[in-house]
C-alpha positions as semicolon CSV with decimal commas, in nm:
position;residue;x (nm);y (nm);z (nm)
1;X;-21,931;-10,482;11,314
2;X;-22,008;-10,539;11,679
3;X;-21,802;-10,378;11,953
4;X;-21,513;-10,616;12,047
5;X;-21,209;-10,601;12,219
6;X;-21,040;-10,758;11,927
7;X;-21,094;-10,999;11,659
8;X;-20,828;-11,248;11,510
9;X;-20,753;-11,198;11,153
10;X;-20,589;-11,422;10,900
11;X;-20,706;-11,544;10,528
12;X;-20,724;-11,881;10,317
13;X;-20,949;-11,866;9,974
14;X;-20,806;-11,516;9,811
15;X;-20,965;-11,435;9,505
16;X;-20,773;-11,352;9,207
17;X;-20,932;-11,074;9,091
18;X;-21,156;-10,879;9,312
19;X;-21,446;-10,554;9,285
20;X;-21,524;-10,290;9,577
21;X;-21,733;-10,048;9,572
22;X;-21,546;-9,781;9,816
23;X;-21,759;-9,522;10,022
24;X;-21,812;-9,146;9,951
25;X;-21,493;-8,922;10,035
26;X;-21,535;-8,795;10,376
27;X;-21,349;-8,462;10,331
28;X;-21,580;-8,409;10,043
29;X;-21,874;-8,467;10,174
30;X;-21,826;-8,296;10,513
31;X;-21,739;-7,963;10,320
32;X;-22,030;-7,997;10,126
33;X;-22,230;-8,015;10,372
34;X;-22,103;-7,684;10,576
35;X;-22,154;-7,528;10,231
36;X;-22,520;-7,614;10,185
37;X;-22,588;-7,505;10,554
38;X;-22,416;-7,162;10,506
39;X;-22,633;-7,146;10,187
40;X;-22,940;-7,246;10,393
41;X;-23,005;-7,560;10,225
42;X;-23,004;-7,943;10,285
43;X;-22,777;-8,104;10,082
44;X;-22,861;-8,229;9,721
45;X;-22,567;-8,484;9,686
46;X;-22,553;-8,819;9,571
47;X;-22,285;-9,045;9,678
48;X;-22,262;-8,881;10,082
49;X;-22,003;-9,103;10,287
50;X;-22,173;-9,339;10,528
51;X;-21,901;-9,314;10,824
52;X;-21,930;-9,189;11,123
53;X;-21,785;-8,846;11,109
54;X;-22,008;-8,735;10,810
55;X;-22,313;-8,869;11,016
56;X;-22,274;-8,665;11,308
57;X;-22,163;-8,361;11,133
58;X;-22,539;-8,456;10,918
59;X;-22,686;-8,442;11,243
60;X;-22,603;-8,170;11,383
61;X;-22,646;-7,935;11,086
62;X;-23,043;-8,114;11,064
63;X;-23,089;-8,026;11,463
64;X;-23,253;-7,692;11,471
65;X;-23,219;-7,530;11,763
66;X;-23,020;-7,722;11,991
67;X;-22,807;-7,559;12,229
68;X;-22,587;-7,854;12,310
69;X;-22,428;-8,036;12,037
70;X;-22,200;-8,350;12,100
71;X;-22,008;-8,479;11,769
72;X;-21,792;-8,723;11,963
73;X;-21,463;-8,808;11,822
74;X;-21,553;-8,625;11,446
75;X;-21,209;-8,371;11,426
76;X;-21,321;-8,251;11,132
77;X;-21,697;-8,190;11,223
78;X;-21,576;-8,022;11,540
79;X;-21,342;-7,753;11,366
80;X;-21,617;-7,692;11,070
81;X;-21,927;-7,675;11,338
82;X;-21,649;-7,384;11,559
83;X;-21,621;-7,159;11,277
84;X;-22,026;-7,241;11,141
85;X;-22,164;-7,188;11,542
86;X;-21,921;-6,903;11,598
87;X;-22,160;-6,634;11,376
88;X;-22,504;-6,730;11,402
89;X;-22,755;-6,608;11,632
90;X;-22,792;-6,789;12,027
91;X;-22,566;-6,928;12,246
92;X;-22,421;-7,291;12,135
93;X;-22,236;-7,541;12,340
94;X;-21,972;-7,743;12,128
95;X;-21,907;-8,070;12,293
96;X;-21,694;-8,375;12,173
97;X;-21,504;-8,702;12,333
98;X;-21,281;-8,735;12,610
99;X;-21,037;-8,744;12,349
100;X;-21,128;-8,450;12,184
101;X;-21,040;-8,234;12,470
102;X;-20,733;-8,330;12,382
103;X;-20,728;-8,195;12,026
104;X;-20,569;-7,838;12,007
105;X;-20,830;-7,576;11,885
106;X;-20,721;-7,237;12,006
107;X;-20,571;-7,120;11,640
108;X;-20,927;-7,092;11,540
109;X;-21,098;-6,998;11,804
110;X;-20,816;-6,687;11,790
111;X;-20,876;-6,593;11,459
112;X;-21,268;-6,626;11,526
113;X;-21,251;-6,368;11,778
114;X;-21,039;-6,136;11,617
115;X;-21,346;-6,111;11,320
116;X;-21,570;-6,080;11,631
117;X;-21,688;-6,411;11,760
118;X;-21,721;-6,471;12,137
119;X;-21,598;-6,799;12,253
120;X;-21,521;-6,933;12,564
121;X;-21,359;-7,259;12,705
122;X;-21,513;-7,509;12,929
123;X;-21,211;-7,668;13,031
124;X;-20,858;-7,638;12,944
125;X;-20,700;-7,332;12,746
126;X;-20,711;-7,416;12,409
127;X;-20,915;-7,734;12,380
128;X;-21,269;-7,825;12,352
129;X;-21,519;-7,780;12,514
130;X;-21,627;-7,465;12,386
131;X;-21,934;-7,230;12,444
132;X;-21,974;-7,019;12,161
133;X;-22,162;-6,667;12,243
134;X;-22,399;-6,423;12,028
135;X;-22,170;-6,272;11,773
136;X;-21,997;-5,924;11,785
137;X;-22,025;-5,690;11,461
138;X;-21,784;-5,825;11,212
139;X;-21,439;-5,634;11,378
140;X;-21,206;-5,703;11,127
141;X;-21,153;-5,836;10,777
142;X;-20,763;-5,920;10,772
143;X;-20,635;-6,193;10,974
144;X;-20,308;-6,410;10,995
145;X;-20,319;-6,796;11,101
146;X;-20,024;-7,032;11,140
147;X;-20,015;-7,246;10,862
148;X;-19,825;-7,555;11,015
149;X;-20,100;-7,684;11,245
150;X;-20,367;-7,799;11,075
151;X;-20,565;-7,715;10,717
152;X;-20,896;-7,781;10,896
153;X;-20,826;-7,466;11,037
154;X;-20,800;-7,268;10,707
155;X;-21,037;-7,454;10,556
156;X;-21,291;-7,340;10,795
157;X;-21,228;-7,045;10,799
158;X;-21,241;-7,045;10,404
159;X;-21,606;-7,181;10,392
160;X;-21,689;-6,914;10,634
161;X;-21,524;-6,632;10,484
162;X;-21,831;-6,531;10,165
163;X;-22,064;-6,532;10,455
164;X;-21,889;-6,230;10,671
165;X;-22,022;-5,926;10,576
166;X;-21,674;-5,785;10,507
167;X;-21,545;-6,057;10,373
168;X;-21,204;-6,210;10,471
169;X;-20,847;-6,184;10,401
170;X;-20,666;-6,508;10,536
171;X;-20,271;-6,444;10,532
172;X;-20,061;-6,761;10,638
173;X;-19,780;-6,751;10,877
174;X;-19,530;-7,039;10,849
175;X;-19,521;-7,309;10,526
176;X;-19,924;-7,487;10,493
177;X;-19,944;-7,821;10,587
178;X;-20,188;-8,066;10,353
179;X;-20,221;-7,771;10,113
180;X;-20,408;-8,064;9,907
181;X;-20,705;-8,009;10,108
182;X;-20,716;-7,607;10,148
183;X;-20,701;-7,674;9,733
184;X;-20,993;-7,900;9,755
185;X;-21,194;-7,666;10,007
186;X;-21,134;-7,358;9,727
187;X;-21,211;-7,583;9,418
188;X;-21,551;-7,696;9,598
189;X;-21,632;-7,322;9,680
190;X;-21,601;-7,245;9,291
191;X;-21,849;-7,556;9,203
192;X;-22,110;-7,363;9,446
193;X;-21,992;-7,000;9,274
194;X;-21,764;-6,891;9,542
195;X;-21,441;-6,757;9,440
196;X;-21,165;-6,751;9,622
197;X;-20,859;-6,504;9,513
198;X;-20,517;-6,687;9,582
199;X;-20,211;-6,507;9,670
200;X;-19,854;-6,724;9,681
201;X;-19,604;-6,539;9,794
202;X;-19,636;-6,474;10,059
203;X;-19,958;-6,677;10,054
204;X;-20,310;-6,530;10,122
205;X;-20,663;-6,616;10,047
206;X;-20,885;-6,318;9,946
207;X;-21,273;-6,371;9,978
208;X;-21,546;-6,135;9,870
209;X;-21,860;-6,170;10,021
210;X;-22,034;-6,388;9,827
211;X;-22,345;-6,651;9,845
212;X;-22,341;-7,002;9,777
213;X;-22,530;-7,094;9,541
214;X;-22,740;-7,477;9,525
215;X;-22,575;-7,762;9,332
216;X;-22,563;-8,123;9,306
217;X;-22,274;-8,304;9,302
218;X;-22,173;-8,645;9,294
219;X;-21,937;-8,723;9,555
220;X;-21,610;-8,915;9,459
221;X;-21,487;-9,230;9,625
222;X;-21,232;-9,177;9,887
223;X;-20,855;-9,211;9,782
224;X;-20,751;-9,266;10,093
225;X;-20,954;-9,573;10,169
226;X;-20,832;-9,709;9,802
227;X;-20,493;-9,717;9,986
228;X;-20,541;-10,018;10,163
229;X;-20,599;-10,203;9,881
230;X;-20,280;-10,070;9,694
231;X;-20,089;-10,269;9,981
232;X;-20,305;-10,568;10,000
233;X;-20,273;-10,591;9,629
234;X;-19,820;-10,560;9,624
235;X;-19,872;-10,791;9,955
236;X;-20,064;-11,054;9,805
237;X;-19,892;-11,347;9,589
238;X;-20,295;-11,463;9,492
239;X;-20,456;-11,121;9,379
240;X;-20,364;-11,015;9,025
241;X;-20,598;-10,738;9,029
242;X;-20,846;-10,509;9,243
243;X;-21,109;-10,305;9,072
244;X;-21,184;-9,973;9,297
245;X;-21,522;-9,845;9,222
246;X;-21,590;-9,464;9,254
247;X;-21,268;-9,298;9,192
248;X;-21,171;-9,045;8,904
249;X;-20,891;-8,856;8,725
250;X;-21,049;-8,578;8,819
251;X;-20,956;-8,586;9,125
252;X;-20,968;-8,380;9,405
253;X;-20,805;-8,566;9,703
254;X;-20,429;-8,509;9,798
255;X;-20,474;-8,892;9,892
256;X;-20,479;-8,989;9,529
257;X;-20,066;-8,960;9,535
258;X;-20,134;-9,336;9,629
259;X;-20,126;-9,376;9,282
260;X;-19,733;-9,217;9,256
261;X;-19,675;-9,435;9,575
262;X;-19,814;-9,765;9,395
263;X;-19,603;-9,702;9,088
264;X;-19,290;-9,729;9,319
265;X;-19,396;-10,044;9,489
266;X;-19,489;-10,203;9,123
267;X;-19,863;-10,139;9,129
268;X;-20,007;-9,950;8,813
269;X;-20,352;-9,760;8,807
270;X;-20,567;-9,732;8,524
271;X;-20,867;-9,606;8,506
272;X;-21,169;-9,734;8,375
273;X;-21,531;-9,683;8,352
274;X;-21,686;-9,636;8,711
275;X;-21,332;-9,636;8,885
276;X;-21,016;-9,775;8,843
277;X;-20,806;-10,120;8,824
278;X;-20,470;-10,203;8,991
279;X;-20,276;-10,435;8,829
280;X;-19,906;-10,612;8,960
281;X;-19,644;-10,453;8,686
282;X;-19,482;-10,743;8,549
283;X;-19,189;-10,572;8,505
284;X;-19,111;-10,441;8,835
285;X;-18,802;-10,427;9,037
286;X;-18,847;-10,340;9,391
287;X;-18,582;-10,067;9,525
288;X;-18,452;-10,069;9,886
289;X;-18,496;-9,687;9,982
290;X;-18,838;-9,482;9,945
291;X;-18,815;-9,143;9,997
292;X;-19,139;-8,930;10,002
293;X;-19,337;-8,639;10,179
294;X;-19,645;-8,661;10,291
295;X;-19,711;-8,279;10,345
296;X;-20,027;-8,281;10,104
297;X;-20,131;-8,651;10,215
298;X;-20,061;-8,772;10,557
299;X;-20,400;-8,932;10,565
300;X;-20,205;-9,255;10,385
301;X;-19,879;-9,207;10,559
302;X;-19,945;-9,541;10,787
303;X;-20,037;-9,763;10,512
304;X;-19,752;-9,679;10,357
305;X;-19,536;-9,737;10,713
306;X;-19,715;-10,046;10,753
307;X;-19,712;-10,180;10,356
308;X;-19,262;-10,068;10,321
309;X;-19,224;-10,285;10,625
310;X;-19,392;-10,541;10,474
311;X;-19,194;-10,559;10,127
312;X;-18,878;-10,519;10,318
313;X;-18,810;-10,079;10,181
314;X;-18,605;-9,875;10,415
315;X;-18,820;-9,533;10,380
316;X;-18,683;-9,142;10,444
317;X;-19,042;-8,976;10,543
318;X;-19,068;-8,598;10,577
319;X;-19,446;-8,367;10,609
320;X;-19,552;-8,605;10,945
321;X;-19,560;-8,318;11,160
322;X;-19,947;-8,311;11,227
323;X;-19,934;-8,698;11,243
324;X;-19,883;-8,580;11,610
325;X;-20,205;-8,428;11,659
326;X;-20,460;-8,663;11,454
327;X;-20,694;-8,914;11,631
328;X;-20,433;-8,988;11,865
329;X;-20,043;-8,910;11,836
330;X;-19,976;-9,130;11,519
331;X;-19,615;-9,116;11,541
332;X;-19,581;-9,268;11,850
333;X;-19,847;-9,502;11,779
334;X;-19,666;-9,634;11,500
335;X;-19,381;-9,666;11,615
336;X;-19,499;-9,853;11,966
337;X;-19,649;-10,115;11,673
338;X;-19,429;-10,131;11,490
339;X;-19,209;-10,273;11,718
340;X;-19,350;-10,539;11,777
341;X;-19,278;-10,680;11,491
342;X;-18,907;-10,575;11,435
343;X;-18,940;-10,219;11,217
344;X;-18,821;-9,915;11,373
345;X;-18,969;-9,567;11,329
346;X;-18,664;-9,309;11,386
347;X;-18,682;-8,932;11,421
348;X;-18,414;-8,763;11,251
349;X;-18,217;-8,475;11,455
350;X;-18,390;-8,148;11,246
351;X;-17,988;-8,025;11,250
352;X;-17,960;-8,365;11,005
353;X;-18,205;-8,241;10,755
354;X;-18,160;-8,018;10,483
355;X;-18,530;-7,868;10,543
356;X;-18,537;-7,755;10,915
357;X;-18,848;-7,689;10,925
358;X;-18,969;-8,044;10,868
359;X;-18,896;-8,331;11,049
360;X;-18,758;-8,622;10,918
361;X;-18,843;-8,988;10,965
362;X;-18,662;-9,288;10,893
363;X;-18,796;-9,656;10,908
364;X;-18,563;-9,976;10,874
365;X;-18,546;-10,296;11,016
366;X;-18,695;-10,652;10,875
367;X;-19,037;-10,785;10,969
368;X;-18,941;-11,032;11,313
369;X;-19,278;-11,210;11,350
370;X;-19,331;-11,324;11,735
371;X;-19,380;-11,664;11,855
372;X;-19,747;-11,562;11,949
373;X;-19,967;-11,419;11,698
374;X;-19,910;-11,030;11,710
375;X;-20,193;-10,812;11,850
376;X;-20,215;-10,455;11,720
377;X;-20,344;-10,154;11,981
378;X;-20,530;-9,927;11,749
379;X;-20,554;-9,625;12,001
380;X;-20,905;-9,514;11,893
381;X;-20,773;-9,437;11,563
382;X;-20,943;-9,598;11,214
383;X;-20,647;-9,604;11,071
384;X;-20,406;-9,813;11,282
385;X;-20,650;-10,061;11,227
386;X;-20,710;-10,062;10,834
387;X;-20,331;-9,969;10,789
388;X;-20,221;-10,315;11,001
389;X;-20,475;-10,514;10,816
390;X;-20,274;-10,589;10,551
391;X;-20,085;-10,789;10,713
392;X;-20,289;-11,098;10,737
393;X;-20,204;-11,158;10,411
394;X;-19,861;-11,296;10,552
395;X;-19,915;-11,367;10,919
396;X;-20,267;-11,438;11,087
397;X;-20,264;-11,121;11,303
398;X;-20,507;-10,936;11,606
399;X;-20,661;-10,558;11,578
400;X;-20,795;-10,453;11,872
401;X;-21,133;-10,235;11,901
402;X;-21,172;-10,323;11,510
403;X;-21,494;-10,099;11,524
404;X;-21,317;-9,803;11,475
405;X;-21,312;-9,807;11,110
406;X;-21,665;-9,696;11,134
407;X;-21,517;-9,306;11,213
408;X;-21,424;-9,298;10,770
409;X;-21,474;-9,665;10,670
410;X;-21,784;-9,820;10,773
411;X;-21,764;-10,165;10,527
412;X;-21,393;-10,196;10,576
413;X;-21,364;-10,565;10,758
414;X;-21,666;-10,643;10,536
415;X;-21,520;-10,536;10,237
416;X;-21,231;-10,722;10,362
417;X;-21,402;-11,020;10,398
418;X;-21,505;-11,034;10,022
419;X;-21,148;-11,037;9,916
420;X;-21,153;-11,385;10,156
421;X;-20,991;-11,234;10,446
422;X;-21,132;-11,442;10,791
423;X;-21,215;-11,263;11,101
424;X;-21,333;-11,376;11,403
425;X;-21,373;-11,276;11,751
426;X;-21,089;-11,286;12,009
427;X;-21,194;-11,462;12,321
428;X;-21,070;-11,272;12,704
């Protein structure tokens, strides 16, 4: 899709039954990747996602000897290319987006120099820009990393780990947030014969060093993408059924608890050749409170915002701490969106909540649609856009800067406009 301010969204001719073929997982794919450049290799994979953030991490692994590498707005690339840079020969420069710099990324540049990497900041303490140095000798093979910021950081640190020399002991401080995709990291390791010895109380990862070893692998569809269409399907009094293409039981993704989270809203998954098929239980009885945590899943925690609004649920939300620090602040975006159409997003006094060390959320109200066709902000974040969209299945509605779906879902409006959605330009 073109760049535009914002584009005016509403449908007319929805399909009863509908097929998509979703893209490659990007959390897959970018660990693959790192894996196949620590093991000195281009990557053999079938099925790579096409967004953004997987193309510029592509990129930048493929540029030999560039001193300077930008990767933009790609989180994940950026905290995968710190720990990759931080032990190879030469002096790198590790440069992203304006906001980027304001993505916190001084828990791993901490534990990288306490194994012996030398990295400096350009700019503020904490916070990319970074310059990343020759290497010192490998100075120590135990460290200890806070475990309620973000997994990127472990996970990182986990693909790095079988390369040191020494190895690496990783002890976490604090409860893990998105556990789900440390798991996946460790899983892929084993496909590419890295082991990875797992400690839970208190919890620890114990690596050996090790080599990766050359694999192919084709990459699942992403669960998190198959989200949207879990609400678009419970929102929709046409479609009867949606037929995701890519997906398996086998799955990998903390994302696919969609599937727990559809059962509640009276969606049922089953799985069939090449994917699965979401079907409307006839049978169901909606309840008025959903209660759920999003600890090993946040990445679907605004759908489902966006999708309980919609069918009218009250919802108790806990495990939305790192919401804070995604894309952009996702809890206040949210809740400055929500708004505007008569749902409140409330944070919970901790004192109020039997786990302390987890804040609670609560969202209530009934959808109040405005006199003027609603226009959502989407803060340079993919998913305030494709988590809003939805909602043209009851109300014609406005996304602004639609284009950002390209960071994880490139086809999204296209895909969109299969299922007979309408889009069109907004004019200034």
């Amino acid at each position: 899709m073109e760049d535009q301010s914002s584009i005016y969204i509403h449908t007319t001719d929805i399909p009863t039954k509908a097929s998509i073929k979703l893209d490659g997982s990007k959390s897959i794919s970018n660990r693959l990747l790192i894996m196949m450049a620590y093991a000195g290799m281009e990557s053999p994979h079938t099925g790579l996602s096409t967004c953004d953030d997987t193309i510029i991490l592509q990129e930048a692994l493929s540029t030999q000897g560039a001193t300077n590498v930008h990767v933009g707005h790609a989180g994940t690339a950026y905290r995968f290319l710190t720990a990759y840079y931080a032990f190879l020969s030469g002096t790198q420069v590790l440069d992203g987006s304006t906001q980027m710099y304001k993505r916190p990324i001084g828990i791993l540049v901490d534990a990288l120099r306490t194994i012996g990497a030398q990295i400096s900041y350009l700019g503020k303490e904490g916070f990319p820009p970074l310059v990343i140095h020759e290497p010192l000798p490998q100075k120590a093979d135990e460290i200890t990393v806070a475990g309620d910021m973000s997994s990127q950081y472990i996970s990182s640190l986990l693909m790095l780990a079988p390369t040191l020399p020494r190895g690496l002991k990783i002890s976490i401080e604090g409860d893990l947030v998105s556990r789900s995709y440390v798991d996946m990291t460790i899983a892929l390791q084993k496909e590419f014969g890295v082991l990875v010895d797992v400690v839970e109380e208190p919890l620890s990862f114990q690596i050996a060093p090790q080599q990766y070893q050359v694999k192919s692998i084709e990459v699942e569809a992403d669960w998190s993408a198959a989200s949207y269409y879990y609400s678009m399907l419970s929102l929709s009094s046409s479609i009867e059924e949606i037929r995701l293409q890519g997906l398996r039981s086998n799955r990998w993704q903390g994302d696919a608890k969609i599937i727990e989270i559809g059962a509640f809203f009276g969606i049922e998954t089953l799985f069939v050749e090449g994917g699965i098929l979401l079907k409307k239980s006839p049978d169901h009885h909606q309840k008025e409170l959903f209660e759920f945590d999003f600890t090993n899943c946040p990445d679907i925690a605004q759908t489902v915002m966006v999708w309980a609004a919609a069918k009218g649920v009250k919802a108790v939300m806990r495990g939305l701490d790192t919401l804070k620090i995604k894309e952009t602040n996702r809890i206040h975006a949210m809740r400055t969106e929500l708004e505007k159409i008569g749902i409140h997003l409330i944070e919970v006094p901790k004192k109020m909540s039997k786990k302390q060390n987890s804040t609670l959320y609560y969202l209530e109200g009934t959808i109040q649609w405005p006199m003027e066709v609603p226009c959502f902000q989407t803060y340079e974040d993919h998913r305030m856009a494709m988590s809003f969209a939805p909602l043209a299945l009851l109300q014609p509605i406005k996304i602004e800067h639609p284009q950002v779906v390209s960071k994880s879902y490139p086809d999204f409006w296209k895909d969109l406009m299969a299922l007979g959605f309408e889009l069109k330009p907004v004019d200034d």
